[in-house]
Each structure stands twice: as structure tokens, then as C-alpha cells.
C-alpha positions in Angstrom: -21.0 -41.4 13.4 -22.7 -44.1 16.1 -24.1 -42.1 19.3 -23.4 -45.1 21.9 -23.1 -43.9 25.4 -19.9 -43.9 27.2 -17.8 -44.8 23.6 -18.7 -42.4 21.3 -14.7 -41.3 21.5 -13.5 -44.2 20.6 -15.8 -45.2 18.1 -14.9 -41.9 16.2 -11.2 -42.1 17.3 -10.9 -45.6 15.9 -12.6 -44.4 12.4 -16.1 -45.3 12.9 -16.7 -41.5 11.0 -18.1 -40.3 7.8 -19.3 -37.5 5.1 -23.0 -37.9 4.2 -23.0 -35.2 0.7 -26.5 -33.6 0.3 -27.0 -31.9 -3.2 -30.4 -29.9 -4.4 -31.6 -28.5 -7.5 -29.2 -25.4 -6.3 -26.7 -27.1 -5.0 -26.1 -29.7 -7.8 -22.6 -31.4 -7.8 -22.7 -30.4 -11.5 -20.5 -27.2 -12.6 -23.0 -26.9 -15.6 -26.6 -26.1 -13.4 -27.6 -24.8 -10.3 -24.7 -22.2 -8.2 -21.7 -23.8 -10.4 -19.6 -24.9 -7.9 -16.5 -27.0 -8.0 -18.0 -30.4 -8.3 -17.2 -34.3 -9.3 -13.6 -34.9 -9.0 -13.0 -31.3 -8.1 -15.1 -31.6 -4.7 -12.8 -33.4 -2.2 -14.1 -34.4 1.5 -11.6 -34.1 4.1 -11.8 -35.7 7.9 -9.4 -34.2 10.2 -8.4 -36.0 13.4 -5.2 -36.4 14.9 -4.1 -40.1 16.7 -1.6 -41.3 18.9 0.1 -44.7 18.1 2.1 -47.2 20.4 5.6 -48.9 19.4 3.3 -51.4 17.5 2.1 -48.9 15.4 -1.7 -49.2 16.8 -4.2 -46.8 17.5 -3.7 -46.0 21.4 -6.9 -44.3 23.5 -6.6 -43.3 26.6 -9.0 -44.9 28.8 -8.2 -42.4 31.5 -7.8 -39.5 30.0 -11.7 -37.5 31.1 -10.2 -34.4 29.7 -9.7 -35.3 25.9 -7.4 -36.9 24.0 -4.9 -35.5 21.4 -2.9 -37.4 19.2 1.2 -36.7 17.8 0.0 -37.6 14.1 -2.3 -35.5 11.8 -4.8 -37.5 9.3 -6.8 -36.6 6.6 -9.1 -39.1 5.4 -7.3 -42.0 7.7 -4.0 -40.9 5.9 -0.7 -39.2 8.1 0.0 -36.3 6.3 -1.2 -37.1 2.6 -0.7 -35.1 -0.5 -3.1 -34.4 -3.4 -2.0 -33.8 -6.8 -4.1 -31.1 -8.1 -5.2 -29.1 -11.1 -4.5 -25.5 -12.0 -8.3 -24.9 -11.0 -10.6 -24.1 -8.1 -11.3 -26.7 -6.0 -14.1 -27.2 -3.2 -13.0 -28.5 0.1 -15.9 -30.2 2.6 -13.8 -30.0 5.5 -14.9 -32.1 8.9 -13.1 -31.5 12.1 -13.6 -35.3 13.3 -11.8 -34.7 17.0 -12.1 -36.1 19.2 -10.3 -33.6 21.0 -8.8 -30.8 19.0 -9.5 -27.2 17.6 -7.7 -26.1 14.4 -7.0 -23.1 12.8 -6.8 -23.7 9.1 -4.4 -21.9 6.6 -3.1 -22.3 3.1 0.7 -22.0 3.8 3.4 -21.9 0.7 6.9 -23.1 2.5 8.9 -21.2 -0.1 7.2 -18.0 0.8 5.8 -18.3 4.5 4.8 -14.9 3.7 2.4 -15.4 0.9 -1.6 -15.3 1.9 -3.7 -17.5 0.2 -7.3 -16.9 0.7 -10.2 -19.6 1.6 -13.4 -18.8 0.2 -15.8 -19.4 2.8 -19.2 -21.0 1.7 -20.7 -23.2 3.9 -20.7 -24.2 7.6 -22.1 -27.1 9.6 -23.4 -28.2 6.2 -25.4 -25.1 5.6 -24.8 -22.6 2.5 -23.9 -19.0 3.4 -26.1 -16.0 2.5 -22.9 -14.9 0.8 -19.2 -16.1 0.5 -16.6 -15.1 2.5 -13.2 -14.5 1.7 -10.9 -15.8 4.6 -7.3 -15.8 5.2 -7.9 -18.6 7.7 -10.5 -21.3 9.1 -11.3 -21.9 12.7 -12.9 -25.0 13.3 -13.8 -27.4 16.7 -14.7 -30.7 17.3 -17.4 -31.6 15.1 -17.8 -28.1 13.1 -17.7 -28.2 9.7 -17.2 -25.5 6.4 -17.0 -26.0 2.6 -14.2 -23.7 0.9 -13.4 -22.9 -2.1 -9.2 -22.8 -3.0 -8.1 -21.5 -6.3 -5.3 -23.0 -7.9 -5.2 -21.3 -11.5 -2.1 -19.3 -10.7 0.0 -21.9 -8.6 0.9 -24.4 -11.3 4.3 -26.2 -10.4 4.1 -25.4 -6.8 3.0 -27.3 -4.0 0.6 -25.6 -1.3 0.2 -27.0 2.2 -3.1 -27.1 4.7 -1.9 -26.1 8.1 -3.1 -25.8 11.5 -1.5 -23.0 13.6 -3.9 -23.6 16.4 -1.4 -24.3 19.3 -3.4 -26.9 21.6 -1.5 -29.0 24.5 -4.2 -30.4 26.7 -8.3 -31.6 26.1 -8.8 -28.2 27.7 -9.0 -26.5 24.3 -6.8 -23.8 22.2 -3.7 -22.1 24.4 -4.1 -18.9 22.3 -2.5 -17.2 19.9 -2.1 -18.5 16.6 1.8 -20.2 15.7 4.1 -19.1 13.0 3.5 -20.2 9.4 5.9 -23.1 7.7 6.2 -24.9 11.7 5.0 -28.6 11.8 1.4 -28.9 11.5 1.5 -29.5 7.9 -2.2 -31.5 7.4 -2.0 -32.7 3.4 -0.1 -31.2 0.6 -1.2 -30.0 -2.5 1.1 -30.4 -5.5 -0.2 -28.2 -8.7 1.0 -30.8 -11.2 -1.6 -32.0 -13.0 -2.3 -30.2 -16.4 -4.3 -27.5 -16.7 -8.1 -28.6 -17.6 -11.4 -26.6 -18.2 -13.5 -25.3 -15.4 -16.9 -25.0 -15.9 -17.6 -23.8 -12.0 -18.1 -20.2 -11.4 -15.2 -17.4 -9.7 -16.2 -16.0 -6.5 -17.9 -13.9 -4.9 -21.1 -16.3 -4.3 -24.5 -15.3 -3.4 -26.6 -18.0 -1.9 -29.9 -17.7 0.1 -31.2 -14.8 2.9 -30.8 -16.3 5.8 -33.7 -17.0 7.6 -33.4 -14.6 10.5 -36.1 -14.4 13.2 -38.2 -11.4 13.0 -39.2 -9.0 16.5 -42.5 -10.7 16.6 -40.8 -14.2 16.9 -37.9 -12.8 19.0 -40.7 -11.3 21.3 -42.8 -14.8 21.5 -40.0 -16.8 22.4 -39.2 -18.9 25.6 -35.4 -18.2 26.7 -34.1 -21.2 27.8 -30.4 -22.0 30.1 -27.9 -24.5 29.0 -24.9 -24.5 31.5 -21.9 -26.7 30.8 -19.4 -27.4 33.8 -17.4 -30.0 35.1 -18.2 -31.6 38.9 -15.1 -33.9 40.1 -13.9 -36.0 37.1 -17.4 -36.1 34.8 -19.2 -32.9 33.3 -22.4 -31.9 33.4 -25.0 -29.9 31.8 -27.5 -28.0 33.6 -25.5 -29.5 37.1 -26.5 -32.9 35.8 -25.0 -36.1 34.5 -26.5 -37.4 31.6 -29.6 -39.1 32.4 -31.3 -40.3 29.1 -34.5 -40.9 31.4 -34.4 -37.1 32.3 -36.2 -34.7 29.7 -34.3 -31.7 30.6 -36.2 -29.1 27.8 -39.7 -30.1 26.1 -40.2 -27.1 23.8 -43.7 -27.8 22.0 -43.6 -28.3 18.2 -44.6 -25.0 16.1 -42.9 -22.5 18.7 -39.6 -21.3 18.4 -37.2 -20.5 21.3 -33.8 -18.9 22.6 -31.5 -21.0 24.1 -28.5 -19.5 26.1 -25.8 -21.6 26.1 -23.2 -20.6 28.9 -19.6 -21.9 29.6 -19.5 -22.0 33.3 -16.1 -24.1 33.1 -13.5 -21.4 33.3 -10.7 -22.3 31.0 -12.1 -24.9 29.1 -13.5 -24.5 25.7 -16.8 -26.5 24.6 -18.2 -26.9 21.1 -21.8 -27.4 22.0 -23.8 -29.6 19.2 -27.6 -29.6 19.5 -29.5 -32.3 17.2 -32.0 -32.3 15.0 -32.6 -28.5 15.1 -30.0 -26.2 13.3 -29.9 -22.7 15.3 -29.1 -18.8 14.1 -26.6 -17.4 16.5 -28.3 -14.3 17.9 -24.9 -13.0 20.0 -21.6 -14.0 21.2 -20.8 -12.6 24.7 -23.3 -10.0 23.9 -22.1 -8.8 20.6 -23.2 -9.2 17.0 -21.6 -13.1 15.8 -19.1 -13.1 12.5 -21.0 -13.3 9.2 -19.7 -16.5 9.1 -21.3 -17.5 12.3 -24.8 -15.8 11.5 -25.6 -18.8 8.6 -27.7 -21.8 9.7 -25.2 -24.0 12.2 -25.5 -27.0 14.5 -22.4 -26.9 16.5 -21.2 -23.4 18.5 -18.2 -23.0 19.9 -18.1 -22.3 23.7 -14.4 -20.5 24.7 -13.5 -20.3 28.3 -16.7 -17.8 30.0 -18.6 -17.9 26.7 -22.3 -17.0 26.4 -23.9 -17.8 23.0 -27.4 -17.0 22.5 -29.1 -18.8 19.6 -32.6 -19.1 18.0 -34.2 -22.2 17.1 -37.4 -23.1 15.4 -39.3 -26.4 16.3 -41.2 -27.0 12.6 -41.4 -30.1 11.1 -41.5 -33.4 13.8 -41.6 -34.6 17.4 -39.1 -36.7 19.3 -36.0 -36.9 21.5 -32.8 -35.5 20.9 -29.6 -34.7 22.8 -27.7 -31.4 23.4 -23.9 -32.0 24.3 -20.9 -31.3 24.5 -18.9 -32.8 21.2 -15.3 -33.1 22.5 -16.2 -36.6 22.7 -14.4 -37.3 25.9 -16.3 -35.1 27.4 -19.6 -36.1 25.8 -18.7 -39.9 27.2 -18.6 -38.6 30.5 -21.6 -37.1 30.7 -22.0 -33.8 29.4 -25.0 -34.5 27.4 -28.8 -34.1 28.4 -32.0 -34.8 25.9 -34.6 -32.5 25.4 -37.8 -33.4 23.8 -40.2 -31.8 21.0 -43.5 -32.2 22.1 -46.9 -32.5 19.9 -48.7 -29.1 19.8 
């Protein structure tokens, strides 16, 4: 999406959003080579961001609204509550949480068996393959945070399966804990199993992808530790105590070093997906304890609950330039939680 200052939001809220697919020589799009993974019709891109409409059935956004803005209706792809007929097969879903405001917490719910689990498996996140799969009963995502799953159809011909979010979120102040009830009314798309049943040339699960890349004691050791705080200060947010200046440099790590940043939610109850350019991080802890396996791949967006600490390691390799750490509720991010940081030559 477009980075202009002060309407990001609504740019994004009003559709302004996309899916940029990267393949490789592992990663291929093609069942036959590379990892085998679901691919061509079989790989299905999916933008989640709910809307609020006025009696004239247009897109309404809340100029006033500092703290984010949730919508009534649930879209997939621009669509209120679409379905997708399906194939008794696996299926990869690249799944985007396009905000601007709200956290989900994905499952796979049947309505004639509320029940029934029906497993994700976890691949990818924030565009990055996994070291390995995971196999997930759910899928928590915030604003801007994305993960590739595999679903697996085969055994659910004639039924129809349903993407939920049981996230329970009333305000731009983030998730109000717990998680709700299956079968309630954050149905997200259908999928009916009624297509026939067709080969399927990807491979089952478990997946085994690439080591990640994790930083050895020597680079842990050489490190600078750097603070990111993220607060609020009367009705804008800041970073570091600041409002976005785009003339401030607020970081200038120096190409060919790597570094630890600390990124620290000093904004009580609200919750914060932080989203650092340019760089993607490995989270080193969260609140002092070893992150998920999910959240140890290679990521660009972590998510900040109320009192948070996130420590993450970042390597400056490949170029120089200026880039912006923020905050990517978007509402928020319009009002000033942002701050740049430059990579300097060596």
C-alpha cells in the first residue's frame, strides 16, 4: 500500500491494498518442482478488513476516531462475507490482515459440528517460509501480519467449512481477551466442498523449509541494543516520546553491523503491531521468554499486547537509506507513531 502521511488509513480502508506473490526456484507456484506446494488455482490470496457503511451504502471513516476504526461488515478480497467453492484437495491460503484497526483470531469452524477441529498448517509468516510447518488449530494475526496456510479438504466433500474470527475486539484499543464460542457471527468466507474431486500433485504435510538464520553468541555479543518505546501523549502517539518528524533520524545503525532492538509497549492497555521496513527481524524474546516457533521465522511486523517487551535481532547487509518504524494500526500510524531511522554507509 501508499505510505502518505496523515492518510495511510484511509487509503488502505478505502481499498488502496494489495498482495505482491514472490516465487523462487524452491518456492515455485508449480506443484510439480521445488517444495510442492498448493499452487495455480489452488493458491488463493485473502485481504481481510472489516468496513463500516452509511444508509447510502458507502464506505464511512471516521475522521475523528485517533484510536482506530472498526467496521460492522467483514471482507475478503473487497467482498462481505464471500464463499468459495472448493475442491476435495489441499489448498494454500496467503492470508493478509489489511486493518486498519482489528486483530483476528482465525479458525476453520464446521456449523454442523461446532465441535469438530480442523487444523491450519502453518507455513509462512510476514511472507517468510518457516524452518518447519506447524500444525495449528487457530491463527492469530494483527494489523498488517501476514501467514500462508495450508487447509486440506480431501475428506470434507459435500460440506461447507467456514473461516472465522473469534477474536472479540470492541474498541481501536486492540483484542478484549479471551477467545468467543465457535458457530457466533464472525463468519469471514465460506468454503463449499462441491467441486469434483481433481488430482493433486502438491505434497501432504509435514513441511521442512530452511534453518533459520539465527544469530550466533559472537553476533549476539557485538550487537548495539537499541529502545523503541510506543505511547500515546494527549490525542497523537509517539515513539521514543516523539511525534513523527520525518526530518528527525531517530536510529542510524551503520551498514554491515547487526543490532537488538527492544521494542517496549509503554501504553498500558493498548495493543501495537509494530512494522519495521526494509529489515526483516528474528524475535529473540517475548516478555523475557523464548517466542512461539511460529514467531521465531524471519518476520517484519510484531505484535505489542498491553506492557509488551519484544526483543528482536536485525542484520543491516545489503543497502543504505531511510526507512520508518511504526506503529501499523493505521490510525495510529496517521497520528504520529512513526519515527525513521537510517542505514548508514560503513
Amino acid at each position: 500500500h501508499d505510505h502518505r502521511v496523515d492518510f495511510t488509513a484511509q487509503n488502505v480502508y478505502k481499498g488502496l491494498a494489495g498482495f505482491f506473490a514472490i516465487f523462487s526456484d524452491h518456492d515455485t507456484g508449480d506443484e510439480s518442482t521445488g517444495f510442492r506446494l498448493p499452487g495455480g488455482d489452488f493458491d488463493v490470496p485473502m485481504i481481510l478488513a472489516d468496513k463500516v457503511f452509511d444508509s447510502n451504502g458507502q464506505i464511512f471513516f471516521d475522521l475523528f476516531n485517533f484510536d482506530g476504526v472498526l467496521g460492522d461488515k467483514f471482507t475478503v478480497n473487497g467482498k462481505i462475507q464471500p464463499f468459495l467453492q472448493v475442491h476435495p484437495r489441499r489448498y494454500r491460503f496467503r492470508i493478509l490482515d489489511g486493518g486498519p484497526s482489528r486483530f483476528y483470531q482465525l479458525f476453520l469452524t464446521d456449523l454442523n459440528n461446532l465441535s469438530r477441529v480442523i487444523p491450519f498448517e502453518h507455513i509462512s509468516n510476514d511472507g517468510n517460509l518457516l524452518p518447519q510447518s506447524v500444525t495449528v488449530n487457530n491463527v492469530l494475526l494483527s494489523v498488517s501480519e501476514r501467514c500462508d496456510v495450508i487447509v486440506d479438504f480431501s475428506n470434507m466433500a459435500g460440506t461447507s467449512i467456514y473461516l472465522e474470527n473469534r477474536l472479540p475486539q470492541f474498541s481501536g484499543t486492540g483484542p478484549s481477551g479471551g477467545v468467543l464460542p465457535a458457530g457466533l457471527v464472525n463468519l469471514l468466507v465460506r468454503f463449499d466442498v462441491v467441486l469434483p474431486t481433481v488430482g493433486d500433485g502438491s505434497l501432504p504435510p509435514p513441511y521442512t523449509f530452511f534453518p533459520a538464520p539465527t544469530p550466533t553468541a559472537a553476533e549476539l555479543s557485538a550487537a548495539r541494543t537499541r529502545l523503541w518505546t510506543f505511547d500515546s501523549s494527549g490525542d497523537q502517539w509517539v515513539v521514543n516520546d516523539r511525534l513523527f518528524d520525518p526530518n528527525v533520524v531517530m536510529a542510524n545503525p551503520t551498514e554491515g553491523t547487526s543490532e537488538i532492538w527492544v521494542l517496549q509497549n509503554d501504553g498500558g492497555e493498548w495493543s501495537h503491531p509494530i512494522h519495521i521496513h526494509f529489515e526483516e527481524f528474528q524475535m529473540l524474546s517475548r516478555n523475557g521468554r523464548t517466542p512461539t516457533t511460529i514467531e521465531r521465522g524471519r518476520k517484519d511486523v510484531a505484535r505489542l499486547g498491553p506492557d509488551d517487551q519484544v526483543k528482536v535481532f536485525l542484520r543491516f547487509r545489503d543497502f543504505v537509506g531511510r526507512y520508518p518504524i511504526h506503529c501499523h494500526n493505521t490510525v495510529h500510524e496517521d497520528h504520529a507513531m512513526m519515527a525513521r531511522w537510517d542505514i548508514v554507509p560503513a
